[in-house]
C-alpha positions as CSV (number, residue, x, y, z in Angstrom):
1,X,81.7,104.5,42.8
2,X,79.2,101.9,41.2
3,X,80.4,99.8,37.9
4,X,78.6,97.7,36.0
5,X,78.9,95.5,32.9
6,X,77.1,93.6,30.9
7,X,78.8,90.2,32.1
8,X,77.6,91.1,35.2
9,X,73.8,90.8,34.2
10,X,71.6,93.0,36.9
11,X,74.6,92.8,39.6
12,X,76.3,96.3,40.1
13,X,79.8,96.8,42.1
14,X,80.3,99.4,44.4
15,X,83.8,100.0,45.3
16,X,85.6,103.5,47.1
17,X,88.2,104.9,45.3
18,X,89.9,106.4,48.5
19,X,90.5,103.0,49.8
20,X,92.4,102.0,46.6
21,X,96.9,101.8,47.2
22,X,98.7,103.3,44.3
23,X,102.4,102.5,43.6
24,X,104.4,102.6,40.3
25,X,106.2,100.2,38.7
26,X,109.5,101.4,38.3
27,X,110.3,99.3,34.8
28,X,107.3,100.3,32.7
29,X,106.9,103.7,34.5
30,X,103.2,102.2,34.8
31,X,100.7,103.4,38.0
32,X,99.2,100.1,39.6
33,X,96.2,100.4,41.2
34,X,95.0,97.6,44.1
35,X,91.8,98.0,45.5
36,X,88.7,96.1,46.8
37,X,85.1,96.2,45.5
38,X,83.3,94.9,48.9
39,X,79.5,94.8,48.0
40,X,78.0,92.8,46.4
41,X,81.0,90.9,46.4
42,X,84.6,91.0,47.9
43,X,87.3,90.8,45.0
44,X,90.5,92.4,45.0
45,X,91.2,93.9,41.7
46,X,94.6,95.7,40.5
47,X,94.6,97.8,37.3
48,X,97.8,99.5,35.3
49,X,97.8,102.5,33.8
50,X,100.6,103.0,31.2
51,X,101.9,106.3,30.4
52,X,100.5,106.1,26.6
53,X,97.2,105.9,28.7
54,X,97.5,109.6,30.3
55,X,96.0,111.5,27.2
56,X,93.1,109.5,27.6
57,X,92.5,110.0,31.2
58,X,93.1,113.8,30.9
59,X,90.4,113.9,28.1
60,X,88.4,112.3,30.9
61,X,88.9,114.5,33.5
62,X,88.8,117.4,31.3
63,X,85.1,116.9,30.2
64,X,82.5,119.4,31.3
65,X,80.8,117.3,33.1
66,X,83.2,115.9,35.0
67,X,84.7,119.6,36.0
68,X,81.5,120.9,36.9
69,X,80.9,117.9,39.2
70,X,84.2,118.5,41.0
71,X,83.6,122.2,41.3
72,X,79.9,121.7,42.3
73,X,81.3,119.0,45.5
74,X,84.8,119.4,46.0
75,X,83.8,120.4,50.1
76,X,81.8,116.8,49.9
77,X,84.5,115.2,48.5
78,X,87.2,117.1,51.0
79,X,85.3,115.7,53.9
80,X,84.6,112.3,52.8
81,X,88.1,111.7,52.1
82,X,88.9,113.4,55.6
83,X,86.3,110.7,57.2
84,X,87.3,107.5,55.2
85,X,90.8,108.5,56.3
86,X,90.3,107.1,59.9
87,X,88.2,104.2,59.2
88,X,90.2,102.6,56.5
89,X,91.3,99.4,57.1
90,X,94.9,98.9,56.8
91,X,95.5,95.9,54.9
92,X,99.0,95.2,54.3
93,X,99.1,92.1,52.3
94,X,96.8,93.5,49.3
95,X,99.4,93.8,46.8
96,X,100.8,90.5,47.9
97,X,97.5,88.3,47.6
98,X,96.8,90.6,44.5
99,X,99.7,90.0,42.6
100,X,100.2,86.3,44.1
101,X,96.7,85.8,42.5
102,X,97.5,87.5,39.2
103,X,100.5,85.6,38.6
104,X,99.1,82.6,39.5
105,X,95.6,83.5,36.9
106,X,98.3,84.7,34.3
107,X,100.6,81.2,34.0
108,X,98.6,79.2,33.5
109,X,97.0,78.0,30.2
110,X,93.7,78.1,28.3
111,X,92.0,74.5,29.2
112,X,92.1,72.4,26.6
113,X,95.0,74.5,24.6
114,X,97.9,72.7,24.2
115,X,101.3,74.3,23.5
């Protein structure tokens, strides 16, 4: 998968979904996704989706496009999954560094903000 943004200027992340760990969080009923975009950059990233969130995502998936893009590749995508299977690297502590990190981001203040 290749992102981009416009923060990002001329850099563009490429990052494989199949590597990503999903788990839920059992008191929002949320999905939390933890993954790694490795080039051009290693970060760790983790992303929530909330249940309000799902009608959105179908209308995503649902799109023409998107459908006739599955359909046209689902034996590419069968056998890259099958592949990454064996070479991914198990990394245990990615939800811990992850949310270690987030909590860490998320306490503190705005500098120069004063409350």
């Amino acid at each position: 998968m290749k992102m981009w943004s416009r923060g990002l200027g001329r850099t563009e992340l490429f990052m494989d979904p199949v590597t990503c760990r999903i788990r839920q969080d059992r008191e929002t009923g949320a999905i939390i996704i933890y993954g790694n975009v490795k080039e051009p950059v290693d970060w760790e990233f983790k992303g929530t989706i909330y249940p309000e969130d799902i009608a959105g995502i179908m209308k995503l998936f649902m799109n023409r496009f998107v459908l006739k893009l599955v359909l046209k590749n689902i034996r590419r995508y069968v056998v890259h999954v099958w592949k990454t299977r064996s070479r991914i690297e198990r990394d245990d502590t990615l939800e811990e560094r992850v949310n270690s990190a987030y909590e860490q981001i998320m306490s503190r203040g705005r500098p120069g903000l004063r409350i």
